[in-house]
N, C-alpha and C positions, 0 to 999 in steps of 0.2 A: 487535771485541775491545776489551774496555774496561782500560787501564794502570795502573791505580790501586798509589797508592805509599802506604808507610806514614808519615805525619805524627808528626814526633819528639815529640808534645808528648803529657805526661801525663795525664790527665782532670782535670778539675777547678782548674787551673793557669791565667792568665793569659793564658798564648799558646795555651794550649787554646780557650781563650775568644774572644779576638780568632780563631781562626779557625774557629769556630761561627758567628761574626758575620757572618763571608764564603761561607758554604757554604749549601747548600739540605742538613740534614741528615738523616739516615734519621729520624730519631725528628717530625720536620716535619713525611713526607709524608702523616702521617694529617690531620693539616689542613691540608696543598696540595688534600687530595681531597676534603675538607669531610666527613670518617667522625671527628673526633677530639672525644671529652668534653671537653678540656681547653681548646685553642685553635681559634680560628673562623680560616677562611681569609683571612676582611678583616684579622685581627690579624697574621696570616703576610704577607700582603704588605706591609701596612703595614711591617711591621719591617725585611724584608728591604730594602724601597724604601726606605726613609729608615735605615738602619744602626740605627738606637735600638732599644736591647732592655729592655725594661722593668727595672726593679730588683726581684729577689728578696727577697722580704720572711723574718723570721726564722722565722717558720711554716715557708714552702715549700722556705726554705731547710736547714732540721730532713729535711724529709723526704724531701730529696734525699738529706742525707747518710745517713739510715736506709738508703736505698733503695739505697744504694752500699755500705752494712756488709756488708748480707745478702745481696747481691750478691757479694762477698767473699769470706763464709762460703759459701756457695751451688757456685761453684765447683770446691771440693774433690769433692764429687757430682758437679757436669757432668762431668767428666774421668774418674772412676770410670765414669757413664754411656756416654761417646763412649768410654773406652778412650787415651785423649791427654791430652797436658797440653793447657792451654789459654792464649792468650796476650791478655788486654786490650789492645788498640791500636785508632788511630785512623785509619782507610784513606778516601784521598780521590781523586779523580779529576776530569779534564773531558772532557766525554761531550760529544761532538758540537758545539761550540761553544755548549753549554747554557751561561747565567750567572742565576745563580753556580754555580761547581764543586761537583759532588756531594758528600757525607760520610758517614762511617758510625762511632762512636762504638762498636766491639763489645764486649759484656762479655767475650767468648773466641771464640778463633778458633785451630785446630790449625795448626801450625806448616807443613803444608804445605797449609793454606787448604782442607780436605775437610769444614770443619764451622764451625759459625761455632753461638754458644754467646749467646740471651738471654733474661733475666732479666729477672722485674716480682716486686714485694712484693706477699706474698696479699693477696688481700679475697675475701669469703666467693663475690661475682658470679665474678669470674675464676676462683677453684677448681672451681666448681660446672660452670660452661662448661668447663674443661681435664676435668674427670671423665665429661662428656659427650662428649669427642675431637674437643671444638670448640674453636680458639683465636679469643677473638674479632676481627673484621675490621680494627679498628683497629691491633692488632699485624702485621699481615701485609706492609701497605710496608717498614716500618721491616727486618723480616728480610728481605726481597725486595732492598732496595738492599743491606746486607750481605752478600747471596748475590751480586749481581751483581758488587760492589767485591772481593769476594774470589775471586769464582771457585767457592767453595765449593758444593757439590751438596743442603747437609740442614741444615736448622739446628735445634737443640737450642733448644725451649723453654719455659721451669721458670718457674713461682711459688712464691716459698715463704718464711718469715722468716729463712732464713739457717742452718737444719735439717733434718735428712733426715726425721724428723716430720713437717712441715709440706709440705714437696717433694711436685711435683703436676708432669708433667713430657709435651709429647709431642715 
């Protein structure tokens, strides 16, 4: 049975941040496992082993904040979807004397943790694969630890710009 508590800190904020720095976080373990487009698992360790996290450049840092709008907007839908409100928070835990302590970053999660709610901005690859009733692989830790941190049974999810138009959903 894993205890995971909810970490008071807002996304995006400061102490959000400093404790991203300490965690092994869900959206990581696609490059712990070496399945991730974006980062390589020498660059995961690296960072963890020595605390340095590279500086976000004004690009990547644009398309976080996109990626957090329509995430946003996006929500109104999941909740319509699941039937719940949904609640953004940030649930962590220590699992077995694992270090560093697990994390999970949730775009939505139902208040009594039955569903746990995430979100990626389309691109035409990942619509085409969710139309297909494939999600693909690299997303699959990231929900898997949010299901474990929560308890939750089903996780909701959506690609989409932030509109029920675009919303592509399993």
């Amino acid at each position: 049975n894993i205890k995971a508590t909810i970490v008071p800190f807002q996304q995006g904020t400061p102490e959000w941040m400093q404790h991203r720095a300490r965690s092994l976080n869900a959206s990581d373990l696609a490059a712990a496992m070496g399945i991730s487009p974006y980062l390589s698992r020498a660059d995961l360790i690296k960072r963890i082993a020595t605390g340095i996290v590279p500086e976000v450049d004004a690009a990547t840092q644009r398309r976080f904040d996109k990626g957090h709008e329509v995430e946003a907007a996006a929500r109104p839908l999941a909740q319509e979807i699941i039937g719940e409100e949904l609640y953004a928070s940030v649930f962590a835990a220590d699992v077995d004397g694992l270090e560093p302590p697990l994390s999970a970053s949730l775009d939505g999660h139902t208040l009594l943790n039955e569903a746990t709610f995430e979100h990626k901005q389309s691109n035409a690859d990942l619509v085409a694969s969710l139309q297909r009733g494939v999600i693909p692989v690299q997303y699959h830790p990231q929900m898997e630890q949010g299901l474990m941190l929560t308890g939750a049974t089903r996780c909701l999810f959506m690609a989409s710009n932030g509109d029920r138009e675009s919303a592509v959903h399993l």
